[in-house]
N, C-alpha and C positions, 0 to 999 in steps of 0.2 A: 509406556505406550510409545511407541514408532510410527511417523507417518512421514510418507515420503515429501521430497522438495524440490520444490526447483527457483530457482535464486533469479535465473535470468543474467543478463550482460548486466544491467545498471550497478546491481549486488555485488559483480564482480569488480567494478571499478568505481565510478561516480560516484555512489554511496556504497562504498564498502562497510560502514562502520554500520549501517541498518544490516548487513550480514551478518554482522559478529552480531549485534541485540538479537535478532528472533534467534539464532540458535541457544544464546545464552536464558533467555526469558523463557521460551521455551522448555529447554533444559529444568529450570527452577520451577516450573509447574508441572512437571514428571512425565515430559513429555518429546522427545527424541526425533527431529528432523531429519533424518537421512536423504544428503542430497541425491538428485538420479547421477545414474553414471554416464559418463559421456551425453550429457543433455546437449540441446543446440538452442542458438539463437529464435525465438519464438517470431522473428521479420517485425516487430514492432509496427511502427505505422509502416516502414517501409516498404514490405513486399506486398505488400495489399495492392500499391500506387504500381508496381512494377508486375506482378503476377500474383494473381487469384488465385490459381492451383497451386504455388508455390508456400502462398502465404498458408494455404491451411495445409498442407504435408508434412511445415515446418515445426507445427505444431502436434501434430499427427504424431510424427517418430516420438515428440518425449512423451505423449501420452502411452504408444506402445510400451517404450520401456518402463513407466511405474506400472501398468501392470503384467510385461513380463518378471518384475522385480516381487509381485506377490500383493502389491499394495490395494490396498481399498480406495485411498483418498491421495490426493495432492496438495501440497499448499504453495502457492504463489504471493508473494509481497507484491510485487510490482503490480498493478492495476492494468498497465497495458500489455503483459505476456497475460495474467488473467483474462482479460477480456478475448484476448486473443484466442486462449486454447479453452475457453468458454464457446467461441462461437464455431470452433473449428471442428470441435467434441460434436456440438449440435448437429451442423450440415453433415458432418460423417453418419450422422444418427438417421437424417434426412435425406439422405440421399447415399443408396444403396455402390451407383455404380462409380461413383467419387470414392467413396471408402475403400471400394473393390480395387478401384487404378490405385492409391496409393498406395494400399495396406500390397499390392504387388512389386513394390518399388523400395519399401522398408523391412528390416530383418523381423522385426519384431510388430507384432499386427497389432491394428487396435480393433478391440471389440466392446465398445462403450461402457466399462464396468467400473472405470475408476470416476470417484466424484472430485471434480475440480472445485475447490474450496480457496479464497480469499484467504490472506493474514486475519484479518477482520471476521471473516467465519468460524476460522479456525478460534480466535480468545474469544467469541463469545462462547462458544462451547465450553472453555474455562467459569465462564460465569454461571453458566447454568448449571455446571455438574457441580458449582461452590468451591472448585478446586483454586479458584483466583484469590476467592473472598479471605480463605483461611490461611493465604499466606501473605497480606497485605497487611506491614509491620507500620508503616505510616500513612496518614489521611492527607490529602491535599485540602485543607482546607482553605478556605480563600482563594483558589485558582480557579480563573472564571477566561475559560475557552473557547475558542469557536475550533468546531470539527470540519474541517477542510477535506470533503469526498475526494473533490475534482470530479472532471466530467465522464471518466471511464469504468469507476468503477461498479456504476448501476444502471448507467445507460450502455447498447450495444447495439453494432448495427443488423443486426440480425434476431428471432424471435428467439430468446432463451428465458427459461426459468430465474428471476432478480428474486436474490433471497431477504434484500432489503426494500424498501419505498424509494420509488425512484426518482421522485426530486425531493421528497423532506426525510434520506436517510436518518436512523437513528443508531447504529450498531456502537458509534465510537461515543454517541454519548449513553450509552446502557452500561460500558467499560468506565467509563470516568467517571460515575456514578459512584459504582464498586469502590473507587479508587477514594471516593469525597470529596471529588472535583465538582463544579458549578456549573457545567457546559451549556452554552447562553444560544439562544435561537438567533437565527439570520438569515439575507437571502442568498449568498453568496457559496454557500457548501457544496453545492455541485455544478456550479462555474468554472468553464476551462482557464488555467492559467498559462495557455499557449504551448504547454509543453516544448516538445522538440522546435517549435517553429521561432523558439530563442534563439535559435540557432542563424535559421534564414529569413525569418523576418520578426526580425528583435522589436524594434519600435511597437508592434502590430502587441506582439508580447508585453512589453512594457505596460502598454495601456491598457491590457488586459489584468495584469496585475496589480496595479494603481488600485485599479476598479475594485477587488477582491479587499485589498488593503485597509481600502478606503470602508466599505462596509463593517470589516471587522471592527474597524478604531471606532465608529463610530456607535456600537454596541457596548463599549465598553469591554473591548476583552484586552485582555492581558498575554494571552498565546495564541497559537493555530497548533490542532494537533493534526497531524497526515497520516496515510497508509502507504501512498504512494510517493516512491523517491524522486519520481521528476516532478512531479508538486512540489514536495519538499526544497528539492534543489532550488527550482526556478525561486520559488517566494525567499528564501532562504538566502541564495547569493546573490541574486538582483536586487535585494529589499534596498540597500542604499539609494541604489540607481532612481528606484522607482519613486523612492519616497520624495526625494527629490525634486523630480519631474512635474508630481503631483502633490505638490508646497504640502506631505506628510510629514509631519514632526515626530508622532510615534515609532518607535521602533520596535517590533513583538518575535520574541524567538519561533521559529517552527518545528516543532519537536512531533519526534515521531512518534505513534502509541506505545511503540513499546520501551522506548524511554521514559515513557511516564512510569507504565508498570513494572520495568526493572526498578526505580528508583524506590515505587511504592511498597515492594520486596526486599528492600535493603541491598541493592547495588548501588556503588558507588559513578560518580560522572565520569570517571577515568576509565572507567569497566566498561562503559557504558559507551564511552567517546562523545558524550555529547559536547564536551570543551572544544569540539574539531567543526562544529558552525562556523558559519562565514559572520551571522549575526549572533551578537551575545546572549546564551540561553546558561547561564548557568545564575546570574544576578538574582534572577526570579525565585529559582528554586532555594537557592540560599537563604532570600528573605522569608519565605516560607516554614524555613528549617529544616528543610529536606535533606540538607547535607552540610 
């Protein structure tokens, strides 16, 4: 099976090593990412703040090319090119003579046929069709996680179709079910953890992360699992900082989904890159006997 992809800028740099996982995970559940060609920047929060017609055209062209490329479907990791060419897909839907002025400005038109699907969309499809279950070589037992949405992945600022609950998501823990993980309820799973505004207003950040933290430990989890790379990043290389700040003692790894379920497929940490955390995520699995 082949479905097309689009990685986004983060994939490409920040967390490159969530680009190597989904095509390898992927890969291992018989299933073929083909990234687009010549995709572009999807304007992240960016072009929204700077230009509104910009921000959805940007989006516009790589939807053109997966389906001049033949594709049905798309799949996005990143949360915020998802949300993005989710709401941008819509308004084209919604409005005729926007679609009209771009699709005159782009080689390759769009005409609303491709479904924009989440990383998270995309494996539970794995779950349901059983294709996950029967190649899951070890159980996480005793790994008790909290599933970290963050706030773009099910909220959006425009009316579009949420294929999950949009404040008590369930997708990541229906996957770490499969997996014989624990995944522990809380209120912090679709709380923003400042994203990009680590950037220009760090402190603001910080304290947003604290907060997040502060929840988890206090449920008793042992990890965070994410979808999204700048979630992952921020909780992941600020965790010191934050912990810190807000007299946190615990330290918990942020691992991606699909380094739970490469692991749980018999990939190794090295394969996988998850040794390349800023906070120590391999301790856990070890104790587990994961690897």
């Amino acid at each position: 099976m082949e479905i097309a992809y689009y990685p986004g800028c983060s994939l490409k740099q920040s967390s490159a090593l969530y680009d190597v996982q989904c095509r390898q995970v992927f890969e291992a559940l018989g299933i073929t990412l083909t990234e687009l060609e010549d995709w572009n920047c999807c304007g992240a929060t960016s072009a929204a703040k700077v230009d509104d017609f910009l921000a959805v055209a940007l989006s516009a062209r790589n939807l053109g090319i997966a389906e001049a490329s033949g594709y049905d479907q798309v799949v996005i990791p990143c949360s915020a090119c998802y949300s993005k060419t989710m709401v941008a897909q819509q308004r084209l839907r919604d409005d005729s003579m926007l679609r009209d002025e771009i699709n005159e400005g782009i080689t390759q038109k769009v005409n609303g046929k491709v479904k924009v699907a989440s990383i998270l969309e995309a494996l539970l499809e794995t779950v349901h069709s059983g294709s996950l279950k029967k190649r899951v070589q070890k159980k996480f037992r005793g790994l008790n996680p909290v599933c970290y949405y963050g706030c773009m992945l099910t909220r959006f600022p425009y009316n579009v179709s949420v294929p999950d609950d949009v404040e008590n998501p369930q997708g990541m823990e229906i996957v770490l079910k499969v997996l014989g993980a624990n995944p522990l309820d809380w209120n912090a799973k679709t709380a923003c953890c400042g994203a990009s505004a680590a950037v220009n207003d760090h402190q603001t950040s910080l304290n947003l992360m604290g907060k997040i933290m502060q929840d988890a430990v206090s449920r008793g989890a042992d990890c965070m699992v994410v979808t999204c790379p700048m979630c992952q990043l921020n909780m992941d290389a600020w965790q010191e900082t934050f912990c810190q700040l807000n007299g946190i003692h615990e330290r918990l790894p942020v691992y991606f989904l699909t380094e739970l379920i490469g692991l749980a497929i018999g990939m190794n940490v090295k394969e996988l890159q998850i040794d390349r955390h800023f906070t120590d995520s391999t301790t856990l699995v070890k104790e587990l006997g994961l690897i």
